[in-house]
C-alpha positions in Angstrom: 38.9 1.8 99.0 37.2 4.2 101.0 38.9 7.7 102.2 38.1 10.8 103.9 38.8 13.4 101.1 39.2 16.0 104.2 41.9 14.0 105.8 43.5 11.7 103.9 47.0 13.2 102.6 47.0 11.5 99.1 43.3 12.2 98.7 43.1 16.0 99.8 39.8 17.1 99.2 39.2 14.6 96.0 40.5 11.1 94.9 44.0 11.3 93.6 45.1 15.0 95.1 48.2 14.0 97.0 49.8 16.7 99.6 53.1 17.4 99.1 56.4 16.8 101.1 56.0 17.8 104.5 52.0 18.7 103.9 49.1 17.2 106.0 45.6 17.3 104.6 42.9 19.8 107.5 39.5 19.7 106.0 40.1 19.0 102.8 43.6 21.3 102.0 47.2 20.5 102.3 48.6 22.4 104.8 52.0 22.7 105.5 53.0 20.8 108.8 54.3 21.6 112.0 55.5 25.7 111.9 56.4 25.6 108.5 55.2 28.0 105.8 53.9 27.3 102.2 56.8 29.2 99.7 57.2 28.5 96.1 54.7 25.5 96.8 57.3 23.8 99.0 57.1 23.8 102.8 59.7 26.0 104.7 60.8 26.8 108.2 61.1 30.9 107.6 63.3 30.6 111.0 66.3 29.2 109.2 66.0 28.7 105.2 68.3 31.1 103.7 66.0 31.6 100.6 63.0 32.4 102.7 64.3 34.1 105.7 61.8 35.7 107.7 58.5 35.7 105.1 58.5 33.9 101.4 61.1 35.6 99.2 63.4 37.0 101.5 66.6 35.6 100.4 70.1 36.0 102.9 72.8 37.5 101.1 76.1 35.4 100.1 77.9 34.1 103.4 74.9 34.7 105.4 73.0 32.1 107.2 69.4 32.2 108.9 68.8 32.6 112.3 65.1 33.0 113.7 64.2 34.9 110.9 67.0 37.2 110.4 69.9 37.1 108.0 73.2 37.0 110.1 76.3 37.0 109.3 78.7 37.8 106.2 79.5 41.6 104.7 76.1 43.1 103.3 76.1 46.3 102.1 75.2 49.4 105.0 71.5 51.3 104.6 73.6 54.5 104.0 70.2 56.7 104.3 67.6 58.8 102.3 67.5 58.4 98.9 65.5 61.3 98.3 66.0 64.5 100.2 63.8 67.6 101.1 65.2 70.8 103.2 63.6 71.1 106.2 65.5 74.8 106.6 68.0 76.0 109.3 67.7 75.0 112.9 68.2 78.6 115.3 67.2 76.0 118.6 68.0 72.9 119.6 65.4 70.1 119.0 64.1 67.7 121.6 63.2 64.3 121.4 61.9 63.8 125.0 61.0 60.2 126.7 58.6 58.0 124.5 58.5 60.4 121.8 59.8 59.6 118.1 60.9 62.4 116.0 60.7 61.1 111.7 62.7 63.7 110.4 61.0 62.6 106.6 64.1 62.1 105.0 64.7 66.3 105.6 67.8 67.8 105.7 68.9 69.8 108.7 71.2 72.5 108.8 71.8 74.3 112.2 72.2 78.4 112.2 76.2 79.2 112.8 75.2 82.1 114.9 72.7 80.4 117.1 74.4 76.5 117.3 77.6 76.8 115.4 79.6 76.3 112.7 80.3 72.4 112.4 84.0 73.8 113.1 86.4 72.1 116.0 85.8 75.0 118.2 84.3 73.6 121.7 81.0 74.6 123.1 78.4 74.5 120.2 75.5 73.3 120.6 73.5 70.1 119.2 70.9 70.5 116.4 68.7 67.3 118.3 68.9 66.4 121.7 67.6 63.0 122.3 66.3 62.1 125.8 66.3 58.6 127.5 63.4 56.7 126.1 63.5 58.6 122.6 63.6 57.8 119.2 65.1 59.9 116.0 64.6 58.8 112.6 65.3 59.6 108.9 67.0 62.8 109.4 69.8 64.6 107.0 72.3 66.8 108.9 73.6 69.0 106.2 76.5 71.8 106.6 76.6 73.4 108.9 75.7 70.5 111.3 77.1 72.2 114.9 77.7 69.3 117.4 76.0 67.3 115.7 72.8 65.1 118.1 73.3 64.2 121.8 72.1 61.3 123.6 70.9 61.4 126.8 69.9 57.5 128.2 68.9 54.8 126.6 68.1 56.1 123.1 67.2 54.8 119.1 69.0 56.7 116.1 67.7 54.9 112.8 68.5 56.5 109.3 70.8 58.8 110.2 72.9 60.6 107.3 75.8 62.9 108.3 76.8 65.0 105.3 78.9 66.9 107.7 80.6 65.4 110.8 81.0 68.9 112.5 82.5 68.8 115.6 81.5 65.6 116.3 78.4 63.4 114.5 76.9 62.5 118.0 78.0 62.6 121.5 76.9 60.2 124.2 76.2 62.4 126.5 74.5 60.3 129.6 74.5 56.9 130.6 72.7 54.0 129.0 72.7 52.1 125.6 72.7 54.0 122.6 71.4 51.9 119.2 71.6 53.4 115.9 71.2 51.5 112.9 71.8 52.7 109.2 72.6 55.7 108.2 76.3 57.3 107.1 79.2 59.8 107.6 81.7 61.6 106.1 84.3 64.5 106.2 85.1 65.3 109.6 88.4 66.7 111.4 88.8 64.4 114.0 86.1 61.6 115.4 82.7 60.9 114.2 81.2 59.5 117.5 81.9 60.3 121.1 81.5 58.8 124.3 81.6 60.9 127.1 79.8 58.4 130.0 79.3 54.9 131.1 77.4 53.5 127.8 77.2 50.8 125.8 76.9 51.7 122.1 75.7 49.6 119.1 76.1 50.4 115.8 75.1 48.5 112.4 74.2 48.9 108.6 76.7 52.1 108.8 78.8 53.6 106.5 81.9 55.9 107.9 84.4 58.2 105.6 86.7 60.2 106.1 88.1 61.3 109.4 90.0 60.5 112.3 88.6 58.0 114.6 85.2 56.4 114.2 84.7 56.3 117.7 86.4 57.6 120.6 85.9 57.3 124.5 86.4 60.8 125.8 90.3 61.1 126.7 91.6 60.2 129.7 88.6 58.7 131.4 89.0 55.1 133.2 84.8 54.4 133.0 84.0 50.8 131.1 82.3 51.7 127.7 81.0 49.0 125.6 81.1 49.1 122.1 79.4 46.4 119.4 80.3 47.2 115.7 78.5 44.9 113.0 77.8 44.9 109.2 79.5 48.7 108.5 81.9 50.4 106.5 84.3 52.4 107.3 87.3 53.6 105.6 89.8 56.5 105.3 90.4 57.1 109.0 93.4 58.7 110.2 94.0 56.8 113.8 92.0 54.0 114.4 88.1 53.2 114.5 87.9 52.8 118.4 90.4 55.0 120.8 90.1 54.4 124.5 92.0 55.0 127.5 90.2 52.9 129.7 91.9 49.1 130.4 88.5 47.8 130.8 86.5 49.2 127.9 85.6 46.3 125.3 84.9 46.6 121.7 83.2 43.8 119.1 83.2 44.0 115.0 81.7 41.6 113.1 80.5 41.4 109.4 82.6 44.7 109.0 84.4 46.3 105.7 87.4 48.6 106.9 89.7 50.6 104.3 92.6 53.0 104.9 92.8 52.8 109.0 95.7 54.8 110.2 97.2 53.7 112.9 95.4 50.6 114.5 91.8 49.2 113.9 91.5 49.9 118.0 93.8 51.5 120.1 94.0 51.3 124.0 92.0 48.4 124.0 93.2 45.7 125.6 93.7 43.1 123.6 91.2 40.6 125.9 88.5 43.1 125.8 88.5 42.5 121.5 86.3 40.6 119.7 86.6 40.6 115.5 84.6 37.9 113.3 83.6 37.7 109.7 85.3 41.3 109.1 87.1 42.3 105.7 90.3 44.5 104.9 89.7 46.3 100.9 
């Protein structure tokens, strides 16, 4: 029987080479069909296969499903920040990270001057060791002891890799309106909350791991403004009151694929209980 080696699936490129499952034969190679990718020799949709989400070989952890290309779902363990630190010194004046700018902070730790910023005590009015500005972008930093108050947002802004080794007054402060992301990164050891929220925002928070202090986050007392809150794959434990505090009836709060351990008084607390959404968290 004749064939055309560069077409025919059974005889790909000579007699007898068949194409696998799911493989069409282009000019002589078996190609996988369609949007699928050639792992392992077997053809995959890297959209959804739980052993190959995303590229070849990047398998979802256990309870977590694949969803165009990224692992969702279940309790992974937080990115919890450097694993090798440098000093970058003591900070005398505040540091900006203006519009369109990203600061790498190199995996340095940051320590802010007592006399210039403040002492990371509870005493009101020190200053921040990084402003960041709508449009900015901080990365990989270490704020050691003394860390002051800690960074302020102002806009729409990106934290990645953030590691508080002191809370200080507070770890960060949403200063201005907009949506604040930060993603990995930890805390530990402060008096009362680790994150602030002091105007209209909506603030998402994931791979993070929180200990020891009193609130996790807390909506700046007594204010009515909506704040927005979206909690997903952290850890947080040994809190004294709750993870989220509001006053405001109409601020709403989501935690999903969360580990929580030794929380005070309530997991949220002047939330009402419409404006909660919980899925896929654990109690330990």
């Amino acid at each position: 029987m004749c064939v055309n080696t560069d077409e025919d699936a059974k005889n790909c490129g000579s007699c007898g080479k068949a194409c696998a499952n799911q493989q069409e034969c282009n000019g002589g190679k078996c190609e996988c069909t369609g949007d699928l990718e050639l792992c392992s020799n077997a053809c995959v949709n890297t959209e959804t296969d739980e052993k190959n989400c995303g590229s070849c070989g990047k398998a979802c952890s256990s309870g977590q499903t694949c969803e165009g290309g990224e692992c969702t779902g279940g309790n992974t363990t937080p990115t919890t920040g450097c694993s090798t630190i440098t000093e970058f010194g003591t900070v005398s004046s505040t540091i900006v990270v203006k519009n369109g700018q990203t600061y790498d902070g190199q995996c340095k730790r940051f320590r802010a001057d007592p006399d210039k910023l403040g002492d990371g005590s509870q005493a009101e009015g020190q200053k921040p060791v990084f402003i960041v500005e709508n449009g900015g972008k901080l990365i990989n930093v270490v704020l050691g002891a003394p860390a002051a108050d800690g960074i302020h947002t102002k806009g729409s802004v990106t934290l990645e890799n953030i590691t508080w080794e002191d809370i200080g007054e507070d770890a960060m402060t949403i200063k201005e309106s907009g949506t604040v992301i930060l993603n990995g990164g930890s805390a530990k050891n402060g008096e009362d909350k680790v994150f602030q929220i002091n105007a209209v925002a909506t603030f998402r928070i994931s791979n993070f791991k929180a200990q020891k202090a009193g609130k996790f986050i807390r909506q700046n007392g007594g204010t009515t403004y909506k704040t927005q809150v979206f909690i997903d794959k952290c850890d947080i434990s040994d809190m004294d009151e709750a993870i989220f505090r509001t006053d405001s009836s109409t601020s709403t709060v989501s935690m999903t694929n969360t580990r929580y351990h030794n929380i005070g008084d309530s997991l949220f607390i002047g939330v009402s209980s419409g404006n909660i959404t919980q899925s896929n968290n654990t109690s330990y």
